[in-house]
N, C-alpha and C positions, 0 to 999 in steps of 0.2 A: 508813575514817572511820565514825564511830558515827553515829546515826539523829539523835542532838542535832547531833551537829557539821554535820550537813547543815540542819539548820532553822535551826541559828545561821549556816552562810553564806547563810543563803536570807533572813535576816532582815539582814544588814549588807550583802550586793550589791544589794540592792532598786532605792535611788537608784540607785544606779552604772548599774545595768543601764537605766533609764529613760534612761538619757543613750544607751548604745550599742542601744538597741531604736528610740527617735523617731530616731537622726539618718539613719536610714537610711528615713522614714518619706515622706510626704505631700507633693505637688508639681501644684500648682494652674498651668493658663496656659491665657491664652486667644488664639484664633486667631483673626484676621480676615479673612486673604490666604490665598492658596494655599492653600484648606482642605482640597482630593479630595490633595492632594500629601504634606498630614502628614498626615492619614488614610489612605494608603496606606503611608507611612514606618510607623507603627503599627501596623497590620496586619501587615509585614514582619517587628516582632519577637516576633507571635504563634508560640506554641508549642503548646498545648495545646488551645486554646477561642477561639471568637468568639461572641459571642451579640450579633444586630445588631436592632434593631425601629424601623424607619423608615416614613415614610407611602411614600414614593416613592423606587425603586431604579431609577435610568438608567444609573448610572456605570461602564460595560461595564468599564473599568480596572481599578477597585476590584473588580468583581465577579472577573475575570479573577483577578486577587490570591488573592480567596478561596478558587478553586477550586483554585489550585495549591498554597495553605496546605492543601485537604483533602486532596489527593491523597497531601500529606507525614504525614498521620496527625492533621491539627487537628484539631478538632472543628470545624464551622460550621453555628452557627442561625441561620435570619435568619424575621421575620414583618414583611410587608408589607402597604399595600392592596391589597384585591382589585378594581381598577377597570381602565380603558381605559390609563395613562400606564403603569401597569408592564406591562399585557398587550402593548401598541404597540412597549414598549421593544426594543433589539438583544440582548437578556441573555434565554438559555435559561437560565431556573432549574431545569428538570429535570439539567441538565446537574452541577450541586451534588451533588443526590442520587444521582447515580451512584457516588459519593465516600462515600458514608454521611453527607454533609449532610441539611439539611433546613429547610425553604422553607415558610413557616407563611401562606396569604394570608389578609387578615382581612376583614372586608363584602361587600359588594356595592358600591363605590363610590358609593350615593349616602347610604347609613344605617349605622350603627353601624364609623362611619370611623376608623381608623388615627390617633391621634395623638401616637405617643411617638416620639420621638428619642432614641434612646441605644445605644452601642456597649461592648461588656466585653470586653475579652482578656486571655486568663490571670489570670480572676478579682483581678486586682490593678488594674489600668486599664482607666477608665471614660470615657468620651466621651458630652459633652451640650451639647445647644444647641438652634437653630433650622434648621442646615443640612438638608435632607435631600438623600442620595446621589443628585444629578440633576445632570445637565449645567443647566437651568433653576435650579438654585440657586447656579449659581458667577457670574452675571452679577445675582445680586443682596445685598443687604445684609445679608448672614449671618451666620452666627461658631458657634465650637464652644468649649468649654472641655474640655479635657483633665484627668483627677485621676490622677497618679500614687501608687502605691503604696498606693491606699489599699483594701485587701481588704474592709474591715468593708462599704463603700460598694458595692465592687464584688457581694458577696452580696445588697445589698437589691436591685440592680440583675437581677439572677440573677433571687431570689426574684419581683421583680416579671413577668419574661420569664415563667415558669415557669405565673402566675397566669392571665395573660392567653389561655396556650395551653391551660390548663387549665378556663380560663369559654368559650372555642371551639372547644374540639375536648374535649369531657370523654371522649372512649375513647383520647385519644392521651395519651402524656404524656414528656416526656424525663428518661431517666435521666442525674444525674450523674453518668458514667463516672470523669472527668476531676477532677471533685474531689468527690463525697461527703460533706459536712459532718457530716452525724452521726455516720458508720464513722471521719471523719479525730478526732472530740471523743474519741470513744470511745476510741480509741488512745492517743492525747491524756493519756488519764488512768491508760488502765495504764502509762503511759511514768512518769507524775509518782510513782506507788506502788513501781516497782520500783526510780527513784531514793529512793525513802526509805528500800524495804528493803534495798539496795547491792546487788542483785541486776544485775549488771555484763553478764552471759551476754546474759541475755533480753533487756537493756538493748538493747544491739548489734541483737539481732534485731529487735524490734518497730523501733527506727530505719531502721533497713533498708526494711522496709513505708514507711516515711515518704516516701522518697526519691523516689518517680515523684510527689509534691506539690513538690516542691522547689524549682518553679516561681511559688512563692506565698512572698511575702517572711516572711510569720511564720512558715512551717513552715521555710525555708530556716536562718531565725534558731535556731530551737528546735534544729534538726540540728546545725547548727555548733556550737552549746553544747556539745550533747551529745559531739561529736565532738571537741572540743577539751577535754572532763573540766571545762565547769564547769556542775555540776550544778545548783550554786543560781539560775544564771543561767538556766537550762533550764527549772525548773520557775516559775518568775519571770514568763516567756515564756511555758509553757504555759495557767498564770493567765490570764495577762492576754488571749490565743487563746482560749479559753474563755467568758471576761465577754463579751469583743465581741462574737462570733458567736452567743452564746445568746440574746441581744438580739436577735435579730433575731427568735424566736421566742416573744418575751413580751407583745407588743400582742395580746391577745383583739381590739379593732375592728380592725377591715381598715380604716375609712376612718383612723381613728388611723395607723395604718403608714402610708397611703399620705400622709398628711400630713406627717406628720415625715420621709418618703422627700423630697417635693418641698420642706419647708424646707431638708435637706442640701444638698440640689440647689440651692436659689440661693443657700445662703451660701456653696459655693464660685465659682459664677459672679459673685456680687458681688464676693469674693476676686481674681477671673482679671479682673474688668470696672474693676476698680478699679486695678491692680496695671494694666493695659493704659493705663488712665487718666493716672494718676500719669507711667508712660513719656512719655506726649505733651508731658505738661506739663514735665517734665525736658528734652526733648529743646528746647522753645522757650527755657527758663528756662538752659540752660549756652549756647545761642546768642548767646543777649542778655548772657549775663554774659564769653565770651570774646568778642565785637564790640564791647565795650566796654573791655575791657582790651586788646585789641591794634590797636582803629583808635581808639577814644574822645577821647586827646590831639590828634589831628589835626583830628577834627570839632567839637572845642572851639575849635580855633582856626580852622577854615573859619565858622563860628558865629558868633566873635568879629568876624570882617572881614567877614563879612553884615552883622552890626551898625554897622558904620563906613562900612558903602555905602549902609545906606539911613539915613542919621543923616537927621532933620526932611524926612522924605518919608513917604509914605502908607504902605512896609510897616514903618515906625519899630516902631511896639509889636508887629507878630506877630516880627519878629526878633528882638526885645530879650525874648518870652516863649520862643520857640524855645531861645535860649543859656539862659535859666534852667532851664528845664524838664528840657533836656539836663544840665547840670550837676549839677542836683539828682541826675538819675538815675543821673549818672557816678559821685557820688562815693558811693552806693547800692549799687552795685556792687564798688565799689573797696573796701568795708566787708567783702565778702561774702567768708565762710569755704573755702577750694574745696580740696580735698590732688589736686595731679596725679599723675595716673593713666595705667599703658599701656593699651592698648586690652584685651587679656589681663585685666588689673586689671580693668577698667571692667564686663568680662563677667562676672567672677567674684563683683563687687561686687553686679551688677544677682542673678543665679541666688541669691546666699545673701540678699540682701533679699526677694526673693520666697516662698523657703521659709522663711524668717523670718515673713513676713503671714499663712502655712498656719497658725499657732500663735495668730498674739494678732488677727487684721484684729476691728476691732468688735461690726462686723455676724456674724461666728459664734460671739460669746459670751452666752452669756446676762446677764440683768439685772446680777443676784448680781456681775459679773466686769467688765461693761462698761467700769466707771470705772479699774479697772486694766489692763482692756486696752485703751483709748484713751490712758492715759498712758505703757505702752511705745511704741506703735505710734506717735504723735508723736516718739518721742526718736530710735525706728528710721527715720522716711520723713526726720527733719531728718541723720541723720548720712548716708543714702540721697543725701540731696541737695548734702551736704559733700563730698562721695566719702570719704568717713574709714571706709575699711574694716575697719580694726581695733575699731570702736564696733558695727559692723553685724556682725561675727563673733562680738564678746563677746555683745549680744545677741541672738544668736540660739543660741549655746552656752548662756546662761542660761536659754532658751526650753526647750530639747531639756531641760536636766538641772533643771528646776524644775517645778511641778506644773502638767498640762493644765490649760487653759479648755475649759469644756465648751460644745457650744450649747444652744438654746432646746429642740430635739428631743429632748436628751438626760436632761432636767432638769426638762419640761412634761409632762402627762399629758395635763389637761386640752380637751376640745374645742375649745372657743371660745377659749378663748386661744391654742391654736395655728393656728386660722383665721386669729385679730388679729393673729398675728407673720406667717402665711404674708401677708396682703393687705401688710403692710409692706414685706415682704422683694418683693414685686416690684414694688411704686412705686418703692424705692430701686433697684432692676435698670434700670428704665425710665428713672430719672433720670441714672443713669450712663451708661446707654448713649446717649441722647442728648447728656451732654455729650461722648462720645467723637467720636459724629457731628459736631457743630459744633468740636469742636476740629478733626478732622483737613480739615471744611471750609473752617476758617481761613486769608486769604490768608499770615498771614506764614507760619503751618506749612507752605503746600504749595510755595513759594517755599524754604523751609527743606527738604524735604522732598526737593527737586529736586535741592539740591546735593550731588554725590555723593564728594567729596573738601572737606572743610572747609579745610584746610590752605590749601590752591592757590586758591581763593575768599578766602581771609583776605590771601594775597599780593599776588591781582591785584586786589583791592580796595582796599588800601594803597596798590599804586601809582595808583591813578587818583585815589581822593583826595588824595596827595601831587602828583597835576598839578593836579588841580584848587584847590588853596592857592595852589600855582604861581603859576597866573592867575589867583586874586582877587588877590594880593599886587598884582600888574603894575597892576592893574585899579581900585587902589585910591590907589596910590602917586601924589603930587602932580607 
C-alpha cells in the first residue's frame, strides 16, 4: 500500500474507529457498602502498579494484599500520615519494602497533614472518595468511586503522587519503571512514521517494545491495530494516546493543574453519586409501580367497603379521600410505560445505562454542550426507567460513535472561573449525597430494602389482603 493509500484509510476509519476506541472506554461507580472488600477485589486484579496516598492505613487485609501483589513483581507505593494511628497500627510497613515497595510517611501528625485519598492500579483505574484504609472508616459514612479505564485520569493521578513525594522528600524520587510516559510517546511516534513509510520489519519490532505496557488499555488497543494490519486504525489511536497524555503536561500553573485534577475528580463522583442516586429512586418507583399492578384491584376494593362501613360516621371523608387518593394513583400507574425484563436483562440494562452517563451526565460537560447533554441524558434516565433496553443501547451506541462532550477542565483556562465551577461542583456533590442519605433513611426504602425476595412478598401479601376483603365483605353484609 502507498504512503496515500494509508492517509486515505486513516482519513475514512477515523469515525469508525471512535466508535471501537470509546466503547471499550470509561466506567464510573460508586460504593457505599463493603468498601475494604471491593477495594481488595481491585487490588487483586493489579498487575503492574499500585500507587496508594491515604491519611490512615489500619487495614492489615488490604495491606496483607499488597504485599503479596509485591512479592509477585507489582510495584507498590503507598504515602501516608506520619502520626500515632498508623504508627499504633498491626501493619509493619517495613515489611512492603522488603519487596522493593515503598512507604512514603508524610508530617508530623499534628502540621502539614496527609489529605489525599486516592488509589491507581495499572495506571488505568482510579479510586477516590472520603474512605480512608481504617477498620475506623468502615463503621462510618464513607464511600469510594471507582473510574475504570480511564488512563488519561489515572496519569494525573500518578503525576500528582509523584509531586507530593517530590515537595517531601526532594533527594528521593520514583522511577516509572512500569510505565514511562515520555520513552512510551516516543515510541509512539516512531511506530506512527514507520506506518507511513510501510516499513512492516521495524514495524513488528518497535511493537514488540510495546508489549510489557499492554496492561494499559490504549497501548493494548494501538497493539491489537497493529497486530491485526490496520494501520489506519493504529495511527488513529496513537493520535489520540498522544493529545491526552501531553495534556497533562501543558498547565505552566500548578495551582491550574491541580484544579482542573479536582474538578475531574467530582464530575466523576457527581457521575457515580448521582447514578447511585437515581438506583434508590428506581428501586422505590418499580416497587410502587409493581404493588400496584399486582395487589392495587384488591385494595381498591378493600377501599371501597371502608367506604360503605363508615358511611355518615366520623371516619366518612378520610375514607372517601383514602379511595380517591388511591385510585388517582392506581390508575397513574396503570398509565406507566414498563417492558419486562429478566433479572440478567435488568443487570445489563442497569451496567449499559451507567456507562452511557460516563458520556453525556451534565455536570461533566461544559457550558457550550450542557443543553444537549441534558437533553440525551433525560431521554436516557426515562427509557432507564421504562426498562426499554433497546432505547438505552441505541443511545449509548450513539454516544460511543458521535463526537465527545468535553468538561469545564478541558475547555477552561482561566483561574477564577474554574474556582466558580470547582465551588459548584461540590455544593452539588453535597447535595447529592445528602439526598442519597435521606433516601436510603427513608422508612418505605428500608422496609423495601428488607425484603429479600419480592416475588414471595407479592404472594403472601395477596393472600392476606384477599382475607382481609374476606371479612370486611362478612363485616359489612346486612
Amino acid at each position: 500500500m502507498s504512503s496515500k493509500g494509508i492517509i486515505y484509510e486513516i482519513s475514512k476509519s477515523r469515525l469508525d474507529f471512535y466508535y471501537f476506541w470509546l466503547k471499550q472506554k470509561m466506567y464510573v461507580e460508586a460504593i457505599f457498602n463493603n468498601i475494604a472488600n471491593r477495594i481488595l477485589n481491585e487490588i487483586e486484579s493489579a498487575e503492574q502498579s499500585v500507587y496508594i496516598a491515604v491519611a490512615w492505613f489500619t487495614n492489615k487485609l488490604i495491606f496483607d494484599k499488597l504485599v503479596i501483589k509485591a512479592k509477585n513483581g507489582c510495584k507498590v507505593y503507598i504515602i501516608i500520615s506520619n502520626d500515632k494511628i498508623n504508627e499504633n497500627s498491626l501493619i509493619d510497613f517495613e515489611l512492603l519494602e522488603q519487596f522493593s515497595g515503598k512507604v512514603y510517611k508524610i508530617g508530623d501528625g499534628d502540621t502539614n497533614l496527609m489529605h489525599n485519598k486516592f488509589c491507581v492500579i495499572d495506571h488505568t483505574t482510579v479510586i477516590t472518595g472520603s474512605y480512608n484504609w481504617s477498620y475506623k472508616a468502615e463503621s462510618n459514612h464513607e464511600n469510594i468511586v471507582i473510574n475504570s479505564n480511564n488512563s488519561t485520569l489515572a496519569e494525573q493521578f500518578i503525576k500528582e503522587f509523584h509531586c507530593i513525594v517530590e515537595k517531601q522528600f526532594p533527594n528521593q524520587t520514583i522511577e516509572d519503571f512500569d510505565f514511562p510516559l515520555d520513552k512510551i510517546i516516543k515510541r509512539l511516534e516512531v511506530l506512527k512514521n514507520l506506518i507511513i513509510l510501510e516499513d512492516i520489519d521495524d514495524l513488528e519490532l518497535i511493537t514488540k517494545k510495546l508489549l510489557i505496557y499492554k496492561f494499559n488499555i490504549d497501548i493494548n488497543t494501538i497493539i491489537s491495530c497493529i497486530q491485526g494490519k490496520e494501520y489506519g486504525k493504529a495511527i488513529t489511536a496513537i493520535q489520540l494516546f498522544i493529545s491526552n497524555y501531553q495534556q497533562l503536561s501543558i498547565w505552566n500553573d500548578p495551582e491550574i493543574a491541580g484544579i482542573k485534577l479536582e474538578i475531574k475528580i467530582l464530575e466523576s463522583q457527581i457521575n457515580a453519586f448521582d447514578n447511585e442516586k437515581i438506583e434508590l429512586e428506581k428501586v422505590l418507583s418499580d416497587f410502587q409501580h409493581r404493588h400496584t399492578l399486582e395487589l392495587g384491584e384488591i385494595i381498591l376494593e378493600i377501599l371501597k367497603l371502608r367506604k360503605i362501613k363508615f358511611k355518615n360516621q366520623p371516619r366518612e371523608k378520610e375514607t372517601e379521600e383514602d379511595f380517591n387518593n388511591y385510585q388517582e394513583q392506581f390508575e397513574i400507574e396503570k398509565q406507566k410505560k414498563q417492558f419486562e425484563l429478566t433479572n440478567e436483562e435488568k443487570l445489563d440494562l442497569k451496567k449499559k445505562f451507567r456507562k452511557a452517563t460516563t458520556f453525556c451526565h451534565p455536570d461533566k460537560v461544559n457550558d457550550e454542550q450542557k443543553e444537549e447533554a441534558e437533553r440525551i441524558f433525560i431521554n436516557l434516565k426515562k427509557a432507564y426507567d421504562e426498562h426499554d433496553i433497546d432505547t438505552v443501547n441505541q443511545i449509548l451506541k450513539d454516544l460511543e460513535s458521535g463526537k465527545l462532550f468535553q468538561s469545564n477542565a478541558d475547555t477552561i483556562s482561566e483561574k477564577e472561573k474554574l474556582k466558580t465551577i470547582l465551588e459548584q461542583l461540590k455544593a452539588n456533590l453535597k447535595r447529592i449525597e445528602q439526598e442519597i442519605i435521606e433516601l436510603k433513611n427513608n422508612e418505605t426504602f428500608e422496609v423495601i430494602n428488607n425484603i429479600t425476595n419480592w416475588d414471595n412478598y407479592f404472594t403472601a401479601t395477596k393472600e392476606q389482603l384477599k382475607e382481609e376483603l374476606h371479612n370486611l365483605t362478612l363485616e359489612i353484609q346486612p
